[in-house]
C-alpha positions as CSV (number, residue, x, y, z in Angstrom):
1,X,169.1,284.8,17.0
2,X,165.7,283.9,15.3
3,X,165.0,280.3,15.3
4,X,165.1,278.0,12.5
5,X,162.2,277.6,10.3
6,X,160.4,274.6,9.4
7,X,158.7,273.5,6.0
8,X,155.9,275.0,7.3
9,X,157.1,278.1,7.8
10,X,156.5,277.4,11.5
11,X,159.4,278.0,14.5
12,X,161.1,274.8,15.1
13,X,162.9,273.8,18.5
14,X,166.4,272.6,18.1
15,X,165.3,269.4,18.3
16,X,163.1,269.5,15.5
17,X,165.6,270.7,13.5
18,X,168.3,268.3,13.6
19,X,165.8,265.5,12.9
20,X,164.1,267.6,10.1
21,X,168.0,267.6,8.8
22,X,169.0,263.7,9.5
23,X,165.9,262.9,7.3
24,X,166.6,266.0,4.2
25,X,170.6,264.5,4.6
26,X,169.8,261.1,4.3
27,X,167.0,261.6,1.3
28,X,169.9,263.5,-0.5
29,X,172.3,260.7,-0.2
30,X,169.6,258.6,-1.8
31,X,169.5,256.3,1.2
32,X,166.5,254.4,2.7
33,X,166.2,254.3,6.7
34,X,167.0,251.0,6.0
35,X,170.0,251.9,4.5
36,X,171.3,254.2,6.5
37,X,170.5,251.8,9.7
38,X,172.8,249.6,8.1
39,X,175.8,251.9,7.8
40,X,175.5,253.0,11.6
41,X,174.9,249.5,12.9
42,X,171.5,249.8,13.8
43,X,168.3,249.1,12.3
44,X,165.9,251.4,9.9
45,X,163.2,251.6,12.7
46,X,166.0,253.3,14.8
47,X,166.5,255.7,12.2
48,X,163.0,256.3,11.7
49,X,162.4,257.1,15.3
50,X,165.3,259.3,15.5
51,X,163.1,261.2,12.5
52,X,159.9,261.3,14.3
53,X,161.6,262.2,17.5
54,X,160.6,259.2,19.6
55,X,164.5,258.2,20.2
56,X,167.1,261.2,20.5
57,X,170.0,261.6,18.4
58,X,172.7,260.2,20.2
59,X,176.3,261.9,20.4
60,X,178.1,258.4,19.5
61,X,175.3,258.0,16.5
62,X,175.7,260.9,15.4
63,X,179.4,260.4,15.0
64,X,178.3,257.8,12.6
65,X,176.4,259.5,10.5
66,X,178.8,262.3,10.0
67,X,181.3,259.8,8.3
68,X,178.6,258.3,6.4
69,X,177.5,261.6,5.1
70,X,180.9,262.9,5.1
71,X,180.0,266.4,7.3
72,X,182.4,266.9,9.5
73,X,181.4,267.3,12.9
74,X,178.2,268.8,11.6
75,X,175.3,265.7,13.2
76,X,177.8,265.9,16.7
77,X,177.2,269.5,16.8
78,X,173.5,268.8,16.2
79,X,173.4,266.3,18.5
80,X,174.1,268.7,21.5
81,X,170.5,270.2,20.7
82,X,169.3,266.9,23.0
83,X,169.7,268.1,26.5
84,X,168.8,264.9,28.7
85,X,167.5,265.7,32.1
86,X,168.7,262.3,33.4
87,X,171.5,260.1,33.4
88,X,173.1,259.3,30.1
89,X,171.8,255.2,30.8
90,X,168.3,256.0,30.9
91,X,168.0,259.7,28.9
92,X,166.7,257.9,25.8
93,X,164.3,255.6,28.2
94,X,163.0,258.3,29.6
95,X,162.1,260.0,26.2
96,X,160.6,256.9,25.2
97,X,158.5,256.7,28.3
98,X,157.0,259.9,27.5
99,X,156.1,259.0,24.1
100,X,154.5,255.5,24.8
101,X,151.3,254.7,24.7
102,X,151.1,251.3,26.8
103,X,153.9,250.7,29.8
104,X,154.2,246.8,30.8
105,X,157.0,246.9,34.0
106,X,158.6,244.2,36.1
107,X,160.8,245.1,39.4
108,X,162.5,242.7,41.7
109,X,163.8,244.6,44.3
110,X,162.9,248.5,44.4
111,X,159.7,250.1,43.0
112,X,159.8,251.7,39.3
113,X,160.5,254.8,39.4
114,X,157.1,256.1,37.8
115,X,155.2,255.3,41.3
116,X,157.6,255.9,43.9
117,X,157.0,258.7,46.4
118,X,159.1,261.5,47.2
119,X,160.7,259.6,50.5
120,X,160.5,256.7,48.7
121,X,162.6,258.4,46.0
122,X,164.8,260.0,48.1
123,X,165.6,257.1,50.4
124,X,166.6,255.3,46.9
125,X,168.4,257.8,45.7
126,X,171.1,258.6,49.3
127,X,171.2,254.6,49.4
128,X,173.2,255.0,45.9
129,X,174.7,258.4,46.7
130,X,175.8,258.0,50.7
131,X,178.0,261.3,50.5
132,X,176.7,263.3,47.9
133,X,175.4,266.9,48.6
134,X,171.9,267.6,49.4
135,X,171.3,269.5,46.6
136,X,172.3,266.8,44.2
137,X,170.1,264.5,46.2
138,X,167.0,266.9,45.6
139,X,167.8,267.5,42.0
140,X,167.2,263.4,41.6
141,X,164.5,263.4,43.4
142,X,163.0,266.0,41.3
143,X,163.5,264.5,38.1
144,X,162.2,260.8,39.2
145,X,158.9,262.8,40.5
146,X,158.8,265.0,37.4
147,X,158.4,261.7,35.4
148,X,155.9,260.8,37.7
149,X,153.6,263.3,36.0
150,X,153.0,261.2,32.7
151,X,150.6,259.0,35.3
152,X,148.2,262.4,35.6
153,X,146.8,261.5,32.0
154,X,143.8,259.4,33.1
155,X,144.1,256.8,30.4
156,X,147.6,257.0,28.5
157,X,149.5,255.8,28.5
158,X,147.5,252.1,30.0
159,X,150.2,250.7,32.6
160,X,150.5,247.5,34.0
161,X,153.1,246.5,36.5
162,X,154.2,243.7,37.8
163,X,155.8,243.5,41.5
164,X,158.6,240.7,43.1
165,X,156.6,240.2,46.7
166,X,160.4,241.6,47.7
167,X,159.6,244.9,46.2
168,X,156.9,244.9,49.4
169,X,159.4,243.4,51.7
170,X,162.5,245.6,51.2
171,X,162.3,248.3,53.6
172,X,163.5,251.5,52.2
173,X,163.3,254.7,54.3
174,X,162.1,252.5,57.0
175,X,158.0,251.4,58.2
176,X,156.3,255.0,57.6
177,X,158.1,255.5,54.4
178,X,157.0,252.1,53.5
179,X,153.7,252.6,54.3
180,X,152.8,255.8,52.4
181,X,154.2,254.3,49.4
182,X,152.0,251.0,49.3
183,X,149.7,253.2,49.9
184,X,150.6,255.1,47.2
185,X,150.8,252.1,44.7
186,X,146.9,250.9,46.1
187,X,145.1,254.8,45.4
188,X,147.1,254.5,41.6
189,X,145.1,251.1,41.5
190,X,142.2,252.3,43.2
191,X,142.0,255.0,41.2
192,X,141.6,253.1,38.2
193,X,145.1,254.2,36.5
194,X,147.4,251.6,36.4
195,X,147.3,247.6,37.2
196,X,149.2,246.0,39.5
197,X,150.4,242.1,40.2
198,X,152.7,240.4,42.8
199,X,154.5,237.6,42.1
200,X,155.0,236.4,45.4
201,X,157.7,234.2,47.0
202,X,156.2,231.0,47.1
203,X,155.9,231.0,43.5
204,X,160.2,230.2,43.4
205,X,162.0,230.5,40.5
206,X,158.6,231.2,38.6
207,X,158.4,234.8,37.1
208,X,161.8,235.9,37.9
209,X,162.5,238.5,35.0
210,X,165.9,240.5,36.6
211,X,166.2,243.5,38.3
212,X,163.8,245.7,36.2
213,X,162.3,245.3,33.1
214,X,160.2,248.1,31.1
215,X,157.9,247.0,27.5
216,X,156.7,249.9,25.7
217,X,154.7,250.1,22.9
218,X,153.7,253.0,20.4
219,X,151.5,254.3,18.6
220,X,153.4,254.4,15.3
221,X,156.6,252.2,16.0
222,X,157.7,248.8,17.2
223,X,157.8,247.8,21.0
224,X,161.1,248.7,22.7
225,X,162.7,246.8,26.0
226,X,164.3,248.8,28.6
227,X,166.7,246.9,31.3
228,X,168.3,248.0,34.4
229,X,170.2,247.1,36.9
230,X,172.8,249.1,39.2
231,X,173.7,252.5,37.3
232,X,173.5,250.4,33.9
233,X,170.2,250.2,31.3
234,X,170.0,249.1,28.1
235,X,167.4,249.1,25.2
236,X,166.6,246.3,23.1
237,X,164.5,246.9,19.7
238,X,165.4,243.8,18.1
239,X,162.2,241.4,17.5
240,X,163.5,238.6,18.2
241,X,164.9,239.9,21.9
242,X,161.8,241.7,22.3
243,X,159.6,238.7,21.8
244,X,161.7,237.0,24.3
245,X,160.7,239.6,26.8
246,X,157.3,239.8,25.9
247,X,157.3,236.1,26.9
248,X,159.2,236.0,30.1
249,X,156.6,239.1,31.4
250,X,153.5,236.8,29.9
251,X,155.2,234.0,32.3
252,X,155.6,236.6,35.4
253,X,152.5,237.5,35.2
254,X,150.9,234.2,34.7
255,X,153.0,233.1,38.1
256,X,151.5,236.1,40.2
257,X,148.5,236.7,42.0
258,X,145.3,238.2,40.3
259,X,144.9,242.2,40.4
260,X,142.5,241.6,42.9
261,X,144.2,239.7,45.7
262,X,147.5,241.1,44.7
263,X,146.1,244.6,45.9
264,X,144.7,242.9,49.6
265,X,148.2,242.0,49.3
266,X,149.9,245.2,48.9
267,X,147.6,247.1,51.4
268,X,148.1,244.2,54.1
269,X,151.9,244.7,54.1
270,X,151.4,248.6,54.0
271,X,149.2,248.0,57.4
272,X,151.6,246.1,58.6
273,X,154.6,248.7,58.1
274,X,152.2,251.2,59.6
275,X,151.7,249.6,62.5
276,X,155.3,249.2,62.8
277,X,156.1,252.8,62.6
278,X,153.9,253.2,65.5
279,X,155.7,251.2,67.9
C-alpha cells in the first residue's frame, strides 16, 4: 500500500499523518489549540506539540479527542501509528529528549540513563529485573545505549547534569564497573560535551531534588519537566510547576561543587574503585 501523501505532495510516515490530521480535524471543528486543550484536559501547548511532533499522540488522548470530534475510534486507531521503543512511563520522555535542544538533569541515587555504560546499564537494569531472561535484559540495555547516541552531536543538545555525591558512592556492578563509568562521565566532561556538578554529602539537606529530575527546553516550545522514580515518570508542562523546578535545580546547583573540583571529584572516587577492583 502506497503511503499517504502530504500537502506537499511528499511521502509521509504514519506519524506525520496522524498529526497532519489532528491539526486539519481540529481547524474544521473551528477550534483553537487552545480550545481543543481545553476539552481534553490539557493545555493548547500540548496540542500544539502533538502537531509538530514533539509529544506523541497518546492512546488515552486520543480517546479524547475522538469524542470531542465525534470519530469513532478513528484518533485511537491513529494513535497506534506511535510505536514507543520504551516503557509506556518514559515513551513520550524519551521523544522529547530527542527533540531538545538544552538537557538540565539531577540524579540522587543512579546515573541518568543518557551516560551510563553498557555494564553500568546492565547492572541497573538485572537489579530491577532479578529473573528476567537474558534476552529481555539485552533488549534494555540496548535501548538505554541507543539513546545514548543523541550525546554524539558535539554541541546539541548543551547538557548539564547535576550528580547526588551518592550517585558516586552506590556501587552498581561492583569496583571495575564503577570505575569505567566515572570514567566515562570524566572523558564526556573532558571532551567538552556535557557539564557536570556534585552536590556532595556535607552539603545536607541542601540540593536534594528526588530521585531524578530531567528540564528540557526547545527550540520552538515551552520547557517540560520529566520525573522518575521506581518504574513511575511523569511530565510536568505547567509554568507554574515548571518554574518550581527550575528553582529547586538553580538551588542544587548552587549547593554543589564547581565543574572544576566536582570532576577531581568524580575521577578520585573512579581511582579509588579501580584500585579496589584490583585487590
Amino acid at each position: 500500500m502506497a503511503k499517504p501523501k502530504g500537502e506537499g505532495g511528499a511521502a509521509q510516515t504514519p506519524e506525520e499523518f496522524a498529526r497532519e490530521e489532528l491539526r486539519r480535524h481540529r481547524e474544521a471543528a473551528g477550534l483553537t489549540q487552545e480550545g481543543l486543550g481545553e476539552r481534553i484536559f490539557t493545555s493548547g501547548a500540548y496540542v500544539g506539540q502533538m502537531e509538530c511532533g514533539t509529544r506523541r499522540l497518546r492512546p488515552e488522548i486520543a480517546e479524547l479527542i475522538d469524542r470531542v470530534f465525534g470519530s469513532g475510534d478513528y484518533f485511537a486507531r491513529l494513535s497506534k501509528a506511535f510505536k514507543p521503543k520504551y516503557e509506556d512511563y518514559f515513551a513520550e520522555a524519551a521523544e522529547l529528549e530527542r527533540r531538545a535542544t538544552a538537557i538540565y538533569e539531577y540524579a540522587s541515587t543512579l546515573v541518568p540513563g543518557l551516560f551510563q555504560t553498557a555494564d553500568y546499564a546492565r547492572a541497573v537494569m538485572r537489579g530491577g529485573n532479578p529473573t528476567a531472561l537474558a534476552e529481555y535484559v539485552d533488549g534494555l540495555v540496548a535501548s538505554r545505549l541507543e539513546r545514548a547516541g543523541l550525546l554524539d552531536d558535539p554541541a546539541t543538545p548543551e547538557v548539564w547534569v547535576v550528580l547526588h555525591e551518592a550517585v558516586l558512592r552506590t556501587a552498581v556492578g561492583g569496583p571495575g564497573v564503577m570505575a569505567a563509568q566515572l570514567r566515562h562521565i570524566s572523558a564526556c566532561v573532558r571532551g567538552h560535551r556535557i557539564t557536570v556538578q556534585v552536590v556532595p554529602f556535607s552539603a545536607g539537606a541542601q540540593g536534594a531534588l528526588g530521585s531524578l529530575v530531567s528540564i528540557m527546553q526547545f527550540a520552538d516550545a515551552p520547557d517540560v519537566v520529566y520525573t522518575e522514580g521506581p518504574r513511575v515518570g511523569q511530565l510536568l508542562d505547567y509554568p507554574a510547576l515548571v518554574q518550581r523546578h527550575w528553582k529547586l535545580y538553580d538551588l542544587a546547583r548552587a549547593a554543589a561543587l564547581s565543574p572544576e573540583v566536582s570532576l577531581t571529584f568524580i575521577e578520585s572516587v573512579a581511582e579509588e574503585y579501580a584500585a579496589c577492583a584490583q585487590t
